[in-house]
C-alpha positions as CSV (number, residue, x, y, z in Angstrom):
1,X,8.3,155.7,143.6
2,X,9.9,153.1,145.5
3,X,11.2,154.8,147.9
4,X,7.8,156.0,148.6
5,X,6.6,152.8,148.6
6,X,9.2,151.7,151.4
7,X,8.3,154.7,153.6
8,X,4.2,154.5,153.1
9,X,2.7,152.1,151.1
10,X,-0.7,154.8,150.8
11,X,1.1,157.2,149.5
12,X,1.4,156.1,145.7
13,X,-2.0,155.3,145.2
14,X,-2.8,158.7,146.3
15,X,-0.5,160.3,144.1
16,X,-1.7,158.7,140.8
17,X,-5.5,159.4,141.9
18,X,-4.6,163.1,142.5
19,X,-3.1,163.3,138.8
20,X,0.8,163.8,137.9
21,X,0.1,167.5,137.0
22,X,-0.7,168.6,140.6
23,X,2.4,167.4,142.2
24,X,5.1,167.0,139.6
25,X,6.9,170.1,137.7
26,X,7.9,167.8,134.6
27,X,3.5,167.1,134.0
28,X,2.1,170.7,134.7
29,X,1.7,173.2,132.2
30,X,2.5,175.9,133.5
31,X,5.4,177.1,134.7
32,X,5.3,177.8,138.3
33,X,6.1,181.8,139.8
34,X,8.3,181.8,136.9
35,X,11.1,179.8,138.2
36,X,9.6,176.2,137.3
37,X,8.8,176.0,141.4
38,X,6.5,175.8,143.8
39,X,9.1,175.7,147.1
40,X,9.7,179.8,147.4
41,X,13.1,178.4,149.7
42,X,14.8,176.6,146.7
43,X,14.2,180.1,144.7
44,X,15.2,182.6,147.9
45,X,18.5,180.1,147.5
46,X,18.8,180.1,144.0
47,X,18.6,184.1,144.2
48,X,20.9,184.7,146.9
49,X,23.6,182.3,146.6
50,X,26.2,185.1,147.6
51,X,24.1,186.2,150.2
52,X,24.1,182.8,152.1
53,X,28.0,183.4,153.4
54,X,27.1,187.3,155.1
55,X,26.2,187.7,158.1
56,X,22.7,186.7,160.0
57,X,21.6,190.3,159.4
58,X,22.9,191.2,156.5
59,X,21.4,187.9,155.3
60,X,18.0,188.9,156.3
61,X,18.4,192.3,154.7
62,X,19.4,190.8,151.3
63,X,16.3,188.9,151.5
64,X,13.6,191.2,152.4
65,X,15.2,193.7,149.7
66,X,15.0,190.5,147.3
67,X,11.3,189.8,148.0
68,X,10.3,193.4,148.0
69,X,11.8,194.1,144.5
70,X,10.2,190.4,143.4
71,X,6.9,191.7,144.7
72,X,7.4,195.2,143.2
73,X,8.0,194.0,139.8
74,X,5.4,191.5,140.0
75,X,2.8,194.4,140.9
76,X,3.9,196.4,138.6
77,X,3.4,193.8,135.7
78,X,0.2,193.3,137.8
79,X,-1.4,196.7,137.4
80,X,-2.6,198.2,133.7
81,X,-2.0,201.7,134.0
82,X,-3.2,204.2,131.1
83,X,0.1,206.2,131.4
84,X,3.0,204.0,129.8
85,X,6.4,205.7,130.7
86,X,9.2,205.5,127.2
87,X,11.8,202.6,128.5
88,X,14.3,205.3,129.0
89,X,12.3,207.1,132.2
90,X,10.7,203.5,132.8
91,X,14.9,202.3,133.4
92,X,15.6,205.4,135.6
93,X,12.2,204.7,138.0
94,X,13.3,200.8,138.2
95,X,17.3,202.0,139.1
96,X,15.8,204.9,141.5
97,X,13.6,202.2,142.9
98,X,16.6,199.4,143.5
99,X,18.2,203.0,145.3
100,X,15.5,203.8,147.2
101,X,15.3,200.4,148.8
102,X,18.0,201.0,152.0
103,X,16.5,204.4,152.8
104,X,14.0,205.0,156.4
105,X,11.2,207.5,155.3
106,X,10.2,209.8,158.8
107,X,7.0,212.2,158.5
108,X,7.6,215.4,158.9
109,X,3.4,216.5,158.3
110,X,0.8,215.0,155.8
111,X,2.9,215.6,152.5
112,X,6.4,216.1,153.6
113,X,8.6,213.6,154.6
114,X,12.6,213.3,156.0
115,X,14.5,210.3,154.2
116,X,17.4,209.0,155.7
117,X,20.2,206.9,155.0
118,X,23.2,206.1,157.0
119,X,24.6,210.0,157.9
120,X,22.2,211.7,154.9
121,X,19.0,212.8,154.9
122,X,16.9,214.7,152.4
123,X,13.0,216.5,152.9
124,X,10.7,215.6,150.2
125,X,7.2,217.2,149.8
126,X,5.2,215.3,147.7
127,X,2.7,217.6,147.2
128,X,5.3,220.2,145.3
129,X,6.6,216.9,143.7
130,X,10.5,218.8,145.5
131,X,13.4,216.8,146.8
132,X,15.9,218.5,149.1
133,X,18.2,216.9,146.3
134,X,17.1,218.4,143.6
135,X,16.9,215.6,141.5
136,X,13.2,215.1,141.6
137,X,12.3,219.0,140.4
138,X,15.1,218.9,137.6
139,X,14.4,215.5,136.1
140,X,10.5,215.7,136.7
141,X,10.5,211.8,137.7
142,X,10.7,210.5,141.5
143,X,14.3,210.2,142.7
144,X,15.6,207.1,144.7
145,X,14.1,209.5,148.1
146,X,11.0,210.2,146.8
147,X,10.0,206.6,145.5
148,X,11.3,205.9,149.1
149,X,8.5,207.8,150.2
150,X,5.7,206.7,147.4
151,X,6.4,203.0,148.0
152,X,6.1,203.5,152.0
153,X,2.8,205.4,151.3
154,X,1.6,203.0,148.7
155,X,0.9,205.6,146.1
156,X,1.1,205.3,142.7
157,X,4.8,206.1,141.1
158,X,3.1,207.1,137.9
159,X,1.5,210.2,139.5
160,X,4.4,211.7,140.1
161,X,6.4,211.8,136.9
162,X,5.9,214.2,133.9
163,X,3.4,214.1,131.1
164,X,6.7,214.3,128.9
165,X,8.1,210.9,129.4
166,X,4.8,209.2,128.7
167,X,4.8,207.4,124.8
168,X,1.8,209.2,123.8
169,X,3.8,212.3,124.2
């Protein structure tokens, strides 16, 4: 506080009529985002110390991959579906998911769709729940191309895996 002091003398007396809980992580009760702060640049650093050494682009990517799966999990913890997958197709959704991330969906019409990544590409038809992989139609749960294409259409993951791997089944 007393370096405060030295740089404003207004700014402690603000700070103790404000209360200690609204600006100071050891007095609130809460923990804060789940990483005990408030500055989303101390956790992007915390989360990507490896990161920091690559590239400016590669940096960037690491990044917008990190936020998107933060946000994704966050969302999904968010939303209170009535279809609960078993942990085992729950697992393979969240590792197709983390795949799916590097992939470019292109429309091909309303419910069919070209994914590509690097030299690959694979046609996915939502609407006959197929991948040009195979994966989706043997598996009956979105592969890493098809959750490609869910997440850029903001659908909902669940309606696209079988009744099977629900718990109530």
């Amino acid at each position: 506080m007393s370096e405060l002091d030295s740089l404003d003398i207004r700014v402690r007396p603000y700070l103790q009529k404000v209360g200690y809980h609204k600006w100071s992580r050891y007095h609130c009760k809460n923990n804060r985002y789940s990483t005990m702060t408030s500055n989303i640049a101390e956790s992007l650093n915390a989360a990507n110390l490896a990161a920091r050494e690559l590239p400016i682009t590669t940096l960037m990517e690491s990044l917008r991959a990190l936020i998107q799966q933060w946000t994704y999990t966050n969302r999904k913890k968010a939303q209170k579906t009535t279809t609960f997958l078993t942990p085992t197709a729950e697992k393979k959704l969240v590792n197709n998911f983390v795949d799916s991330l590097t992939e470019n969906v292109k429309p091909i019409n309303e419910t069919m769709f070209k994914v590509v990544e690097l030299t690959r590409s694979w046609v996915i038809n939502l609407k006959e729940k197929t991948c040009s992989c195979n994966r989706f139609q043997l598996d009956e749960l979105p592969c890493a191309h098809a959750l490609a294409v869910i997440k850029e259409m903001n659908l909902n993951v669940y309606n696209y895996c079988s009744g099977y791997y629900t718990t109530r089944t």
